[in-house]
DSSP file (Angstrom, degrees, kcal/mol; ACC not computed):
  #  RESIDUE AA STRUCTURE BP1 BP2  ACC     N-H-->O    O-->H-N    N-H-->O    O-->H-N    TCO  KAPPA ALPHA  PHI   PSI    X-CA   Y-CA   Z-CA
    1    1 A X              0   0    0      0, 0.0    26,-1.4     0, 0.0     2,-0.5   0.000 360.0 360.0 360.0 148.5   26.2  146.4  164.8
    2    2 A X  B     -A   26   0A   0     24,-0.2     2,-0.3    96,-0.1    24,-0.2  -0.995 360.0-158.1-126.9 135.2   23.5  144.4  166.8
    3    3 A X        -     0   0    0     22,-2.3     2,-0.4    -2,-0.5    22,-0.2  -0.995  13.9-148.9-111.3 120.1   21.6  141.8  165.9
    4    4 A X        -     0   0    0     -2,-0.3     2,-0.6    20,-0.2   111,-0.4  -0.832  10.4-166.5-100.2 106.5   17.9  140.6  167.7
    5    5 A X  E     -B   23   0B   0     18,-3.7    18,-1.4    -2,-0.4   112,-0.1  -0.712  11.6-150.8-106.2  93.6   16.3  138.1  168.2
    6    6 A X  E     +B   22   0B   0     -2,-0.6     2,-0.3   110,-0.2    16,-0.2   0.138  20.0 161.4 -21.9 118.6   13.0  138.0  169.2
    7    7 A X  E     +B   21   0B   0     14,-2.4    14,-4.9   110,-0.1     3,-0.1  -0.989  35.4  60.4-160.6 168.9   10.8  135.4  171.4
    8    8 A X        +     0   0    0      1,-0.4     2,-0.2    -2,-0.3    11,-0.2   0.457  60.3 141.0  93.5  19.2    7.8  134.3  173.5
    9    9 A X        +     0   0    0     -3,-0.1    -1,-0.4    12,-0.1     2,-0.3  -0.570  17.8 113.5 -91.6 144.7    4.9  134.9  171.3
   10   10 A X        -     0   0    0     -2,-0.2     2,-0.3   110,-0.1    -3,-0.0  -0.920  59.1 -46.4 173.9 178.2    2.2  132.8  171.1
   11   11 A X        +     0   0    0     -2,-0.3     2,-0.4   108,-0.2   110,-0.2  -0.323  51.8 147.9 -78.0 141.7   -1.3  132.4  171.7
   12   12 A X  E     -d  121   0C   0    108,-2.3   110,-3.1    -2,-0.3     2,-0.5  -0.960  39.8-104.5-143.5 153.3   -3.1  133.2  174.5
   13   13 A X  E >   -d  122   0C   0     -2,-0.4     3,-1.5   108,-0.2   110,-0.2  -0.793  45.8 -80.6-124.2 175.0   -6.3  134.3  175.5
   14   14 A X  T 3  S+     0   0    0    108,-3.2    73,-0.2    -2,-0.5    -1,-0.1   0.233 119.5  31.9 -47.5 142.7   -7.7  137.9  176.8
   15   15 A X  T 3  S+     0   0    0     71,-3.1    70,-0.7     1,-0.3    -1,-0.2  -0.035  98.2 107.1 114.4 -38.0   -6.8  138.3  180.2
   16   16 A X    <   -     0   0    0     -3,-1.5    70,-0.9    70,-0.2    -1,-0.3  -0.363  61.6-114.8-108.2 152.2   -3.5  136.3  180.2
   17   17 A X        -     0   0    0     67,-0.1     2,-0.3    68,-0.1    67,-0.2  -0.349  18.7-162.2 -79.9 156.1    0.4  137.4  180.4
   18   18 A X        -     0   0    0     65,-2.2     2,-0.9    -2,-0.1    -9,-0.1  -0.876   7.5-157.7-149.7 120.7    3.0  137.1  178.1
   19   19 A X        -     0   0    0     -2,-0.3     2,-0.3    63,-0.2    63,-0.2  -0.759  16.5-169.6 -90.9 100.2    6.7  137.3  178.7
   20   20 A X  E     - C   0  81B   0     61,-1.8    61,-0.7    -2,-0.9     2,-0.5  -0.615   2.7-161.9 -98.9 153.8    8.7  138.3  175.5
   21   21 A X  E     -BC   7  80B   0    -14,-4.9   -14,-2.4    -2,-0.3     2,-0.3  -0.818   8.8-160.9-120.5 163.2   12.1  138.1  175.4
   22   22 A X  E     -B    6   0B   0     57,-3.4     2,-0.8    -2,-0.5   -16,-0.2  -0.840  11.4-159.4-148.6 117.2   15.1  139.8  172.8
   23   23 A X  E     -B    5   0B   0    -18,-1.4   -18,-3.7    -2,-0.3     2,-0.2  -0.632  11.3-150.6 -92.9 140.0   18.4  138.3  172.8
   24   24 A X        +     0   0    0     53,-2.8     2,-0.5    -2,-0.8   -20,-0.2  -0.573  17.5 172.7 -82.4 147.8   21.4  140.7  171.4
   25   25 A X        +     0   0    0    -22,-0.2   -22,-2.3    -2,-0.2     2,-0.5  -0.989  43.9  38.8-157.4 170.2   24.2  139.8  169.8
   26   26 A X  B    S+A    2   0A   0     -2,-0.5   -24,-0.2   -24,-0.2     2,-0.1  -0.940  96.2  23.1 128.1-126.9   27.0  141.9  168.1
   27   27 A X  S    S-     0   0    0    -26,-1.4     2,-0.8    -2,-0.5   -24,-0.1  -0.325 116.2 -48.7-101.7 150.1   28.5  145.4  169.5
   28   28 A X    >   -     0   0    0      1,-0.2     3,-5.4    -2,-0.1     4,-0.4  -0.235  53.3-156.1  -4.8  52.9   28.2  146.2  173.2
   29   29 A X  G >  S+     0   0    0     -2,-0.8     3,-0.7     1,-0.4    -1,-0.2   0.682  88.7  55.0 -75.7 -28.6   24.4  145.4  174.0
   30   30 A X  G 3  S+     0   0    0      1,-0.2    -1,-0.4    44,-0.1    -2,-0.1   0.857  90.1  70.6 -90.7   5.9   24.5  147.8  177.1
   31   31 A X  G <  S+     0   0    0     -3,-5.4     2,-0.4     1,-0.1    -1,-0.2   0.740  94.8  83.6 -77.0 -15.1   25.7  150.6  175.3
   32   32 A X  S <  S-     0   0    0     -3,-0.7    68,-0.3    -4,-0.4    -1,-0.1  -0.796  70.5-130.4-128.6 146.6   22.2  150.8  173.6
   33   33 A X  E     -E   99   0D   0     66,-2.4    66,-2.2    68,-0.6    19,-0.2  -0.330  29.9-153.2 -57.0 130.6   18.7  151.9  173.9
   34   34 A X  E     -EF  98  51D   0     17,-0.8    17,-3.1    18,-0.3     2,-0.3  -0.805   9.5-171.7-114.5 173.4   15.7  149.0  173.1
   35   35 A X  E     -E   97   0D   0     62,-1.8    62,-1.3    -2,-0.2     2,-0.4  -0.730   9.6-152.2-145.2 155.2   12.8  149.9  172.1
   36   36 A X  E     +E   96   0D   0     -2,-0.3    13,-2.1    60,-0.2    12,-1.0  -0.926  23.5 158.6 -80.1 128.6    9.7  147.6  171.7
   37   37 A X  E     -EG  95  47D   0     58,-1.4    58,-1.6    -2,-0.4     2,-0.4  -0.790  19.8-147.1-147.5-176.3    7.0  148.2  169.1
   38   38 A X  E     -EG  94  46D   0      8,-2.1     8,-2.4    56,-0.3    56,-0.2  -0.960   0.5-152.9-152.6 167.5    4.1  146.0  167.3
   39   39 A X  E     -E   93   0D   0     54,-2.3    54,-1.3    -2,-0.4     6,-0.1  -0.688   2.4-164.0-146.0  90.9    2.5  145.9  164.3
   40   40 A X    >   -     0   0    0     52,-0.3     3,-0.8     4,-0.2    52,-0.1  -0.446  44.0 -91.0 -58.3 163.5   -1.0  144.6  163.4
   41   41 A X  T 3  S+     0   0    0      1,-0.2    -1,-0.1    -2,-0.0     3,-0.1  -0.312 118.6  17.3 -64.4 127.3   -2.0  143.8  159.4
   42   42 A X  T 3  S+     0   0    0      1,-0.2    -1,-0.2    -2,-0.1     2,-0.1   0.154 116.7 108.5 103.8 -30.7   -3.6  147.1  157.7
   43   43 A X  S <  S-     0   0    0     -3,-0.8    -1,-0.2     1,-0.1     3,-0.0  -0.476  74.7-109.1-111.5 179.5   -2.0  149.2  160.9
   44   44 A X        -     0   0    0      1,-0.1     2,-0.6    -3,-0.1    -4,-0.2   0.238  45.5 -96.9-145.6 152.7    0.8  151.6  161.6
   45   45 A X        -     0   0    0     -6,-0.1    62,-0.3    -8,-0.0    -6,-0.2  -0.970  49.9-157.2 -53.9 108.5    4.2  150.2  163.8
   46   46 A X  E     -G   38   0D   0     -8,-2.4    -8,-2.1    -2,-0.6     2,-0.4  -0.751  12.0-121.0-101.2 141.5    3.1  151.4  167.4
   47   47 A X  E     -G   37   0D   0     -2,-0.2   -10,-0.2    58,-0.2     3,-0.1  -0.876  29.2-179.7-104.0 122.2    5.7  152.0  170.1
   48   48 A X        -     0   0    0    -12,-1.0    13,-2.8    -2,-0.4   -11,-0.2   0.791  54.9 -34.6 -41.2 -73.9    5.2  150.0  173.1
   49   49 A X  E     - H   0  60D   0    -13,-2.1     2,-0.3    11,-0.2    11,-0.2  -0.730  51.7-152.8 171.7 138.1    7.8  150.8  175.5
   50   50 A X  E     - H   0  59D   0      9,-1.4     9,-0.9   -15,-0.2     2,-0.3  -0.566   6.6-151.1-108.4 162.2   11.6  151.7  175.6
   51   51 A X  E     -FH  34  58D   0    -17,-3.1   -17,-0.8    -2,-0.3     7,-0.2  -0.949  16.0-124.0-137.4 174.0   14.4  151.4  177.9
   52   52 A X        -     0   0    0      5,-1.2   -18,-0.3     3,-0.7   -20,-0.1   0.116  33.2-105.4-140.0 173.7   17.2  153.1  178.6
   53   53 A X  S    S+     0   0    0      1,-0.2   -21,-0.1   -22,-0.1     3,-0.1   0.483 119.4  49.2-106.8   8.4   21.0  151.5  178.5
   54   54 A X  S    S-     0   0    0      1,-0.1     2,-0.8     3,-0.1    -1,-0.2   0.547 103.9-126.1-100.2 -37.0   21.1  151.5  182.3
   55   55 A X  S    S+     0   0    0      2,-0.2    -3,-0.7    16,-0.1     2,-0.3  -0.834  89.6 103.6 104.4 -94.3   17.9  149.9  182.9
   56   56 A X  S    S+     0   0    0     -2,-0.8     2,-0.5    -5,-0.1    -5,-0.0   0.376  75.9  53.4  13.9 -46.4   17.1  153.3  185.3
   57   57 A X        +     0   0    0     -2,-0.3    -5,-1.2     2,-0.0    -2,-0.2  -0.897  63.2 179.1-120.6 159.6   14.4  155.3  182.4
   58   58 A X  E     -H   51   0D   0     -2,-0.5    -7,-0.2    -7,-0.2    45,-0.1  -0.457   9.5-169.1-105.9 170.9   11.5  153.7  180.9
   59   59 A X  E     -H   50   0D   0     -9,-0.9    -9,-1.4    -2,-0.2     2,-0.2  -0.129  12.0-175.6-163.3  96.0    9.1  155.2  178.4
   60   60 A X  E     -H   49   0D   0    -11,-0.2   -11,-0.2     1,-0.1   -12,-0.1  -0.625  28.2 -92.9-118.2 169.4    6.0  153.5  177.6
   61   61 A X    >   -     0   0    0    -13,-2.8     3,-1.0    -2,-0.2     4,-0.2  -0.359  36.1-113.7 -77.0 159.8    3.0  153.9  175.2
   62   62 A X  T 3  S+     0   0    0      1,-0.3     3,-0.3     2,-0.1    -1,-0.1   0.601 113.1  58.6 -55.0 -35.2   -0.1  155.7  176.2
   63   63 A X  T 3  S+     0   0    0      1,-0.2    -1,-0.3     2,-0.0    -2,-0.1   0.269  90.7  78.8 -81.0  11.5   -2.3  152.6  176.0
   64   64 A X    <   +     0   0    0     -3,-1.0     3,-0.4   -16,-0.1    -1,-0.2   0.989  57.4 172.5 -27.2 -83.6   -0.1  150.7  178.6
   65   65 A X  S    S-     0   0    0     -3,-0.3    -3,-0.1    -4,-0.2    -2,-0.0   0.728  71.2 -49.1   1.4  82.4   -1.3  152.1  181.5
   66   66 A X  S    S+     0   0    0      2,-0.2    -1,-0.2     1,-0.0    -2,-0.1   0.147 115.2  96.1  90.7 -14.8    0.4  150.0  183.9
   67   67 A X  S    S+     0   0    0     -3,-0.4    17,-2.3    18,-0.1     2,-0.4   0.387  77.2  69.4 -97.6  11.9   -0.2  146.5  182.7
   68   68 A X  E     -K   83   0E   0     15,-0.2    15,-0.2   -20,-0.1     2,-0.2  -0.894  56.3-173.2-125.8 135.4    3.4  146.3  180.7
   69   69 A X  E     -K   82   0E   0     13,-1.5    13,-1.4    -2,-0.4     2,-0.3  -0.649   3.1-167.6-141.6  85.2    6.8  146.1  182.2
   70   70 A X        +     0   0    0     11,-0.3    11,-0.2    -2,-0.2     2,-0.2  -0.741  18.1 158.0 -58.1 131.3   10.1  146.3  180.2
   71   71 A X        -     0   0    0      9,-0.4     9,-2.7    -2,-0.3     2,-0.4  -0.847  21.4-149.4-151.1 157.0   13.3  145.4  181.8
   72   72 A X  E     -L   79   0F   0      7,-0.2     2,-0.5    -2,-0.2     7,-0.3  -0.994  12.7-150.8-146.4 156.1   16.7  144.3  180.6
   73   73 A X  E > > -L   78   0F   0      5,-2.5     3,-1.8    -2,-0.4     5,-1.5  -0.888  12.4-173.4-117.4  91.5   19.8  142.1  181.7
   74   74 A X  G > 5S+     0   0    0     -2,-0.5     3,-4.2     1,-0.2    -1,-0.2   0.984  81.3  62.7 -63.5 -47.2   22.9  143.6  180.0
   75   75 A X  G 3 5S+     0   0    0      1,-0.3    -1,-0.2     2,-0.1   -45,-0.0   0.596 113.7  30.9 -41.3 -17.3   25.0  140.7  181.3
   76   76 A X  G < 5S-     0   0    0     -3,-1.8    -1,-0.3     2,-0.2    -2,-0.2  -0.081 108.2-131.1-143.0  51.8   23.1  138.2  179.5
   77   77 A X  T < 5 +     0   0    0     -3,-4.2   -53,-2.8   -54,-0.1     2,-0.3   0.561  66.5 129.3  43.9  40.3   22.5  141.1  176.6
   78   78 A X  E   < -L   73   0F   0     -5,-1.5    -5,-2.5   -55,-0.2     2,-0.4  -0.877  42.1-162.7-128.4 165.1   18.4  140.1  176.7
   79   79 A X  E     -L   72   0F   0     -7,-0.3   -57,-3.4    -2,-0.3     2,-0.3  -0.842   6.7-157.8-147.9 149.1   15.3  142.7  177.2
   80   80 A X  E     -C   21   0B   0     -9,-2.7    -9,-0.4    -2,-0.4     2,-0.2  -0.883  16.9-160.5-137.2 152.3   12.0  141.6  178.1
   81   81 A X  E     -C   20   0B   0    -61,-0.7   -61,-1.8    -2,-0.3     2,-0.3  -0.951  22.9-157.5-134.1 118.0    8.8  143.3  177.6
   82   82 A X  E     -K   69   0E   0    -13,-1.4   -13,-1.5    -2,-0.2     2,-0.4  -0.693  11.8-158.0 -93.2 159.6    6.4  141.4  180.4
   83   83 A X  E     -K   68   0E   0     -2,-0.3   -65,-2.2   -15,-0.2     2,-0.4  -0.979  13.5-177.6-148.6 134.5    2.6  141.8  179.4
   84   84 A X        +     0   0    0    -17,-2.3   -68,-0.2    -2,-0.4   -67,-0.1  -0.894  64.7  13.2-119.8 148.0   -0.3  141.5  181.6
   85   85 A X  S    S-     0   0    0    -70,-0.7     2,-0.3    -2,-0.4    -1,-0.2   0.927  79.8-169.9  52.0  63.0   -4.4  141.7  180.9
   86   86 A X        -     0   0    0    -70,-0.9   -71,-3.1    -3,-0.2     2,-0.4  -0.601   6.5-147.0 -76.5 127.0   -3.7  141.3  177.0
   87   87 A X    >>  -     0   0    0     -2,-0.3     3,-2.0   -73,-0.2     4,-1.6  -0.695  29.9-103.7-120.2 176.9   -6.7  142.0  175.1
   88   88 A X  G >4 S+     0   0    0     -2,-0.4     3,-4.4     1,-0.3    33,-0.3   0.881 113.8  65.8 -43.8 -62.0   -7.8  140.6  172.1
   89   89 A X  G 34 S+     0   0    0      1,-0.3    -1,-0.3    -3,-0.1   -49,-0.1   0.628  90.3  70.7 -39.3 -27.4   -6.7  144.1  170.1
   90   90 A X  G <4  +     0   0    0     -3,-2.0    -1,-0.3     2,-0.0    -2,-0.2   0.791  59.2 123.6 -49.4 -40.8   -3.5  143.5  170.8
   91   91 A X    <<  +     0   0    0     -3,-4.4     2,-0.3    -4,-1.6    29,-0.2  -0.076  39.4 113.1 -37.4 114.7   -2.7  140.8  168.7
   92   92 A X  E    S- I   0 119D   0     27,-0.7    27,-1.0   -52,-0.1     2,-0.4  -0.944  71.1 -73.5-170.4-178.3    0.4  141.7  166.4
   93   93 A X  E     -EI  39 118D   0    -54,-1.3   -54,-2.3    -2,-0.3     2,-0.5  -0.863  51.8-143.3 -90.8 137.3    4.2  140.9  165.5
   94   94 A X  E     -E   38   0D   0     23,-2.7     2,-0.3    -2,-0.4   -56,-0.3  -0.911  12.9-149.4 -98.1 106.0    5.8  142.3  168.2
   95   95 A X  E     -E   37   0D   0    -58,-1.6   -58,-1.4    -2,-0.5     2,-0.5  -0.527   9.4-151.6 -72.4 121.0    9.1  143.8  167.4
   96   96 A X  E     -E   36   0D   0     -2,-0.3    18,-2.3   -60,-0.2     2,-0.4  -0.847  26.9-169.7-106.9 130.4   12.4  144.2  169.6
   97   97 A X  E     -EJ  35 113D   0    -62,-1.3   -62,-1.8    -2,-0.5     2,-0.4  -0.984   8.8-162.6-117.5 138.4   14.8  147.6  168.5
   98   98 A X  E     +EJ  34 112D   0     14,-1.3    14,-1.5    -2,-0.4    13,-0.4  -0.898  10.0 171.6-125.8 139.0   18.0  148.9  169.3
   99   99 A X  E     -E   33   0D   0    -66,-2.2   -66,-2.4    -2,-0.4    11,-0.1  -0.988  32.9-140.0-147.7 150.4   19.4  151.8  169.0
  100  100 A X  S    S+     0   0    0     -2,-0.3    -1,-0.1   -68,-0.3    10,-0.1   0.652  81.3  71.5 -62.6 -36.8   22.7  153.6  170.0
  101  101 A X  S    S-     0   0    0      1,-0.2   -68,-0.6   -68,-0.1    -2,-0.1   0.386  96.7 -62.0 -86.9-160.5   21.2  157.1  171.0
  102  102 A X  S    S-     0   0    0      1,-0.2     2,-0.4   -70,-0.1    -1,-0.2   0.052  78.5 -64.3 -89.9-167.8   18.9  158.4  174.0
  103  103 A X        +     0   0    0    -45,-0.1     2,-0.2   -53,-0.1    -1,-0.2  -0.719  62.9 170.9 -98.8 150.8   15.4  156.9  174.5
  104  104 A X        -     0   0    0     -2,-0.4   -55,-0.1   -53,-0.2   -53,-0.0  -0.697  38.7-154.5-145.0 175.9   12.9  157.2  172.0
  105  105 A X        +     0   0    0     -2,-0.2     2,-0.4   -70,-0.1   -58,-0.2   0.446  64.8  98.4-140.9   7.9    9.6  156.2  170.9
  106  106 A X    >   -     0   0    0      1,-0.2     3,-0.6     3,-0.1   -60,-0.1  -0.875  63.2-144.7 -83.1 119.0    9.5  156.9  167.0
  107  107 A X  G >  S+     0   0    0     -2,-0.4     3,-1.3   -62,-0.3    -1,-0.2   0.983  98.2  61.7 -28.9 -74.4   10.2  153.6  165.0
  108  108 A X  G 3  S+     0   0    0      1,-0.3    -1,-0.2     3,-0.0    -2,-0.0   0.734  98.5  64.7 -41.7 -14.3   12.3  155.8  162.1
  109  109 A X  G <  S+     0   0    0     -3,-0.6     2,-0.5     1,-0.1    -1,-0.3   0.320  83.1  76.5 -92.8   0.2   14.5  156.6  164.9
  110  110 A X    <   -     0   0    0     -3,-1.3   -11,-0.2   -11,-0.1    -1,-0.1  -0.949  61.6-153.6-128.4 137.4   16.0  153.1  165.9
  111  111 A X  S    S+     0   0    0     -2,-0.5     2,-0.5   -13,-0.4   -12,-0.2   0.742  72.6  41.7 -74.8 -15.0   18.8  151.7  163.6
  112  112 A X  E     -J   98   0D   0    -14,-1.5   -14,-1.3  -111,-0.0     2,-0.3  -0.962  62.9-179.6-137.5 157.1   18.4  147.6  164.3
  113  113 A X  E     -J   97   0D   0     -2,-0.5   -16,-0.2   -16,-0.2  -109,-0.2  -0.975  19.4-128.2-148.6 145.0   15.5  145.6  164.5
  114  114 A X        -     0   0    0    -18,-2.3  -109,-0.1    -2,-0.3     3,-0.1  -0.284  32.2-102.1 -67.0 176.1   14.5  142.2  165.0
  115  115 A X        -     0   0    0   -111,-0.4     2,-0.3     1,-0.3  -110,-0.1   0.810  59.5-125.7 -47.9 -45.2   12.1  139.7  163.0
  116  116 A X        -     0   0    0   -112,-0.2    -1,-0.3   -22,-0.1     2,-0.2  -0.813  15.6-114.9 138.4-164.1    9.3  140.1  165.4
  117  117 A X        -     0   0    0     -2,-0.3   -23,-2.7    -3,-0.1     2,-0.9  -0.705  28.6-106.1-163.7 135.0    7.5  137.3  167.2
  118  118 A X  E     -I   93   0D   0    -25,-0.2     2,-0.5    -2,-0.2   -25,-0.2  -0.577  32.2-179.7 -16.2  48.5    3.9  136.4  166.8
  119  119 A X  E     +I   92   0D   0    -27,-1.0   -27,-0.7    -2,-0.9     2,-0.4  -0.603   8.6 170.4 -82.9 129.2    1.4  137.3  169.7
  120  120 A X        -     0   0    0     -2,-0.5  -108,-2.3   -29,-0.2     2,-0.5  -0.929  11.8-167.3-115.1 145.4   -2.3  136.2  169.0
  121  121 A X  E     -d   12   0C   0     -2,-0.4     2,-0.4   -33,-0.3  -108,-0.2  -0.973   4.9-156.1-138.2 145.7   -4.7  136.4  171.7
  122  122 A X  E      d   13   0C   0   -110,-3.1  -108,-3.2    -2,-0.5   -34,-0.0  -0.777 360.0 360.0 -92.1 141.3   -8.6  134.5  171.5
  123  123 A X              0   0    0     -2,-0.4    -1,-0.1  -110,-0.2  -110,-0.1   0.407 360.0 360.0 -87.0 360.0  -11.3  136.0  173.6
């Protein structure tokens, strides 16, 4: 089992980066795929962007495009999701997932989750 914790949310406004971090703790943290997703109130859980237990494949969501960078440090069992040119629509709990299996981009599909962390962004 893994357990996640989630950080680096806060407020910001459109335009500005945010570095989120998810620390592991548990079962073997490189053995498994993470997964980053969000959630605004009213909406859906949208997948962000995954990585791979190597670091080596990516996968990110369609509204990315380019301004998002996930990376992970198995030696100090943490994943980052870096975020650039954040717009206001973004604002949501941002979620860190793990899973055992290949990489993936369906929520139902990852077995641990964090709490989330807060991002809000002002225009």
């Amino acid at each position: 089992q893994v357990q996640l914790v989630e950080s680096g949310g806060g407020l910001v406004q459109a335009g500005d980066s945010l570095r989120l971090s998810c620390a592991a703790s548990g079962r073997s943290f490189g053995g498994y795929t993470l997964g980053w997703f969000r959630q605004a109130p009213g909406k859906e859980r949208e997948f962000v962007a995954a990585i791979g237990w190597s670091g080596g494949n990516t996968l990110y969501g369609d509204f990315v495009k380019g301004r998002f960078t996930i990376s992970r440090d198995n030696a100090k069992s943490t994943a980052y999701l870096q975020m650039n040119s954040l717009k206001p629509e973004e604002a949501a709990v941002y979620y860190c997932a793990a899973d055992a299996r290949r990489i993936e981009s369906r929520p139902g599909y990852y077995d641990y989750w964090g709490q989330g962390t807060q991002v809000t962004i002002s225009s």
